[in-house]
C-alpha positions as CSV (number, residue, x, y, z in Angstrom):
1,X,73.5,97.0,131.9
2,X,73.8,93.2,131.3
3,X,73.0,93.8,127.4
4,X,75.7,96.6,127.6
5,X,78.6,94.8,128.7
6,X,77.6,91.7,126.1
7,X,78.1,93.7,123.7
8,X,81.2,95.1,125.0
9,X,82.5,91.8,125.3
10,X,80.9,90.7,122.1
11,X,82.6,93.9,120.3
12,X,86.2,92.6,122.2
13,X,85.8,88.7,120.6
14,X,85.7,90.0,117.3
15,X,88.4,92.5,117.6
16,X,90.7,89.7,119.0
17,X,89.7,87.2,116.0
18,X,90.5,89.6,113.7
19,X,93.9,90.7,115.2
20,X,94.6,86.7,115.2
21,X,93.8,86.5,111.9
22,X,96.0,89.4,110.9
23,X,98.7,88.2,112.8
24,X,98.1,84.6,111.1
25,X,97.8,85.9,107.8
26,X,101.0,87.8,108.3
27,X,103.0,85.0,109.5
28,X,102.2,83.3,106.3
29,X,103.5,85.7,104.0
30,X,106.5,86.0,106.2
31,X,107.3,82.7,106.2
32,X,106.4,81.9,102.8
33,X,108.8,84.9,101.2
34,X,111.7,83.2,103.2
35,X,110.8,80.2,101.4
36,X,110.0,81.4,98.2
37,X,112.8,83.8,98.2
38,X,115.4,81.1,99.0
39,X,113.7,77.4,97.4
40,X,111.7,79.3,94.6
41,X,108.1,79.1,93.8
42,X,108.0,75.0,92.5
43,X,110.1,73.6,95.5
44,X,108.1,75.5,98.2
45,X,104.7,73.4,99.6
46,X,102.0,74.9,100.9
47,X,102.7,72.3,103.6
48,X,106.5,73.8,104.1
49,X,104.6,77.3,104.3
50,X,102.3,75.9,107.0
51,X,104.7,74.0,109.3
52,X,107.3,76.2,109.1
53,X,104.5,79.1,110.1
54,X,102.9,76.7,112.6
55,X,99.4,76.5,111.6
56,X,97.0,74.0,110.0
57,X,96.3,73.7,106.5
58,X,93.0,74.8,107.2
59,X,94.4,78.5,108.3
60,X,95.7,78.8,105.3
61,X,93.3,78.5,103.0
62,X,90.9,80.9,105.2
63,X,93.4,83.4,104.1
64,X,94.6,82.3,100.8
65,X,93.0,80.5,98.0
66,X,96.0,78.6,97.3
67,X,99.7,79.0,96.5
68,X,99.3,81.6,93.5
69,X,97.6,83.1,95.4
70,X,99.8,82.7,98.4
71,X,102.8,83.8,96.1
72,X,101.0,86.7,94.9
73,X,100.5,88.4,98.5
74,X,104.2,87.6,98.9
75,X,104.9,89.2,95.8
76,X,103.4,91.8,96.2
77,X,105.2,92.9,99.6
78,X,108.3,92.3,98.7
79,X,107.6,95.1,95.5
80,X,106.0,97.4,98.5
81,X,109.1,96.8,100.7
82,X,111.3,98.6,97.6
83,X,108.9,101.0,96.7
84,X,109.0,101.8,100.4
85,X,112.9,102.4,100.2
86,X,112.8,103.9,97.3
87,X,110.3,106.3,97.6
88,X,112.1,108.0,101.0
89,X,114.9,109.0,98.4
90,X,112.5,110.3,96.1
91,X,111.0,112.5,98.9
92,X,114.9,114.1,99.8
93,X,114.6,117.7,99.1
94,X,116.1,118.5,95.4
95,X,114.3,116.5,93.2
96,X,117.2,116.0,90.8
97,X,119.0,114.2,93.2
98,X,116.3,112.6,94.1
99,X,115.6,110.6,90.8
100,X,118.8,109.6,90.5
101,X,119.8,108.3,93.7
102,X,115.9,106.8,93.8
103,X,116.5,105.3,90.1
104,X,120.2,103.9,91.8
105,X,118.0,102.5,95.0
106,X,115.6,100.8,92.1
107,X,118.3,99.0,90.4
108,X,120.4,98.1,94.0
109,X,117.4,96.6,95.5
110,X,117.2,94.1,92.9
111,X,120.4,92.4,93.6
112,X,118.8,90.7,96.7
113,X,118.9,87.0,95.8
114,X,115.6,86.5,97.4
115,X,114.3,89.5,95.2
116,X,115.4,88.4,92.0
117,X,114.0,84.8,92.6
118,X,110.4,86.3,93.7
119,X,110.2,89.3,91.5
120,X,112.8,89.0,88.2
121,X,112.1,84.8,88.2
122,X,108.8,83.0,89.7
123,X,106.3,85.9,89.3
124,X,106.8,85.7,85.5
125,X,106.0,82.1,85.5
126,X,103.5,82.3,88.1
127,X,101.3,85.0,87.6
128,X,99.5,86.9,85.0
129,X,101.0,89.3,82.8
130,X,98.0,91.8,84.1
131,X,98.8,91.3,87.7
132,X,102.5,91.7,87.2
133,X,101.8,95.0,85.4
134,X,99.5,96.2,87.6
135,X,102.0,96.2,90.4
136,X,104.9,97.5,88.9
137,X,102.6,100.2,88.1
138,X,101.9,100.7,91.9
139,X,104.6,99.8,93.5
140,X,107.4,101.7,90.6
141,X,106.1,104.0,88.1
142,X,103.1,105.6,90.4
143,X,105.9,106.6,93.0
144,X,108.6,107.8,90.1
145,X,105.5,109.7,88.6
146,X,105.8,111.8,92.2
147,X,109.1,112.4,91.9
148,X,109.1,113.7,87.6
149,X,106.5,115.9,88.7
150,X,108.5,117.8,91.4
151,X,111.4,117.7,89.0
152,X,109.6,119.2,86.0
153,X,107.6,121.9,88.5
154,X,111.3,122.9,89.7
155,X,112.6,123.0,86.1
156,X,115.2,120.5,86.5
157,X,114.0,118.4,83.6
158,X,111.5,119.6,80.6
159,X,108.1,119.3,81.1
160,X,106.5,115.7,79.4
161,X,103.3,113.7,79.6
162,X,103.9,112.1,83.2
163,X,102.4,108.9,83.0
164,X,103.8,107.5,79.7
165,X,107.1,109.1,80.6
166,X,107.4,107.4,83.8
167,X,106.6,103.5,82.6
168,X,109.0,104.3,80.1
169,X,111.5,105.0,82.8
170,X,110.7,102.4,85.3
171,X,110.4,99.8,82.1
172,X,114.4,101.0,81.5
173,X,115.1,100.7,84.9
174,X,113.5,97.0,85.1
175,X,115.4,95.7,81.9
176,X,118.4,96.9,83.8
177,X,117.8,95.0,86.8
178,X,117.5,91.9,85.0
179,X,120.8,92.7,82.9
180,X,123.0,93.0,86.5
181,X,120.9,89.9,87.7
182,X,122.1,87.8,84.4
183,X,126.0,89.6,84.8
184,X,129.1,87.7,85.4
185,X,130.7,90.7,86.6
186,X,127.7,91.9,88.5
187,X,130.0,95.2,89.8
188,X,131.0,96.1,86.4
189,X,127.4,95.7,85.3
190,X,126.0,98.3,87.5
191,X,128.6,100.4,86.9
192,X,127.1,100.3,83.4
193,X,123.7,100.6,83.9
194,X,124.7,103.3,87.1
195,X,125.8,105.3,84.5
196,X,123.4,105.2,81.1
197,X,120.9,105.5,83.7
198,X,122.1,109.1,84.6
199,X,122.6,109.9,80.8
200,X,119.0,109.1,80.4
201,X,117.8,111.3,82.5
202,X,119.8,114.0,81.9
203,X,118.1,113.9,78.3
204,X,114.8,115.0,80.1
205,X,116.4,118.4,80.1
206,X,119.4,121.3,80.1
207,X,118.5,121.8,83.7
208,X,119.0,118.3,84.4
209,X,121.9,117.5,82.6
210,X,123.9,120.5,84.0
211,X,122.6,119.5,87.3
212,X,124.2,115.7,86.8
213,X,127.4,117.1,85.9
């Protein structure tokens, strides 16, 4: 009985360090993105990071090997948290409409200051040009590859090789996020891109383009 309940309470210790440590570890990030997000990636100490999340030093690096790699975790959720938006338009019913106002959602999501300084600005100076690729491909083109393939299998657009088709799209879609970002008329801008971006994809197909008009 006695060997029972140490384990029990053995079993209960490490669950509750390792719910700390989540919770720690996610305090970090969050704290950290509002500081990358608003001072950028060089004006943001890890010691900011840590007395702003109210931890030591020592926390930190349990978690994170330093601030790339502090940057990156940051980084990446802030790519997951727009995927995340965009992907519940991709899932609406007509897949048509889908792309589109998904592709719209893409570009719109991008003109979060804190976004552009994190994503468009410091994590091209930051990290490597494998890791950025990597998770565009996760976090963009593997969700728009969903969404082609429900619009080719209701024939709203032609059928086409998936993969390449969609980091073609999402690279379009990227080079237009960066052309609002840079904008002096940022309204008229996405009006601009709004629009070629729907012409583009009503290329894919009749289906589509009749669908668009």
């Amino acid at each position: 009985m006695s060997t029972e309940v140490n384990q029990q309470s053995s079993s209960s210790k490490t669950t509750d360090r390792a719910a700390r440590g989540a919770a720690t570890r996610a305090a970090l990030i969050t704290v950290a993105r509002d500081l990358f997000g608003s001072r950028g990636f060089a004006d943001t100490s890890l010691d900011d990071v840590v007395a702003a999340a109210q931890v030591t030093k020592g926390a930190l690096y349990h978690h994170f090997r330093g601030k790339e790699d502090l940057f990156s975790a940051v980084y990446e959720q802030v790519l997951r948290d727009v995927s995340d938006r965009v992907v519940a338009e991709f899932l609406q019913p007509d897949p048509w409409q889908a792309l589109l106002i998904g592709s719209d959602l893409w570009i719109d999501a991008h003109l979060d200051p804190a976004v552009q300084r994190v994503v468009m600005r410091d994590a091209r100076a930051v990290l490597s040009w494998d890791t950025i690729r990597t998770m565009e491909a996760r976090f963009g083109a593997v969700p728009l590859r969903g969404v082609l393939r429900r619009a080719m299998r209701t024939d709203a657009i032609e059928r086409q090789p998936l993969r390449p088709l969609a980091l073609m799209i999402m690279g379009a879609l990227n080079e237009a996020c960066f052309y609002v970002a840079t904008a002096e008329d940022t309204d008229a801008a996405r009006e601009e891109v709004r629009s070629l971006t729907h012409r583009l994809l009503s290329g894919l197909g009749a289906g589509a383009s009749e669908a668009d008009g």
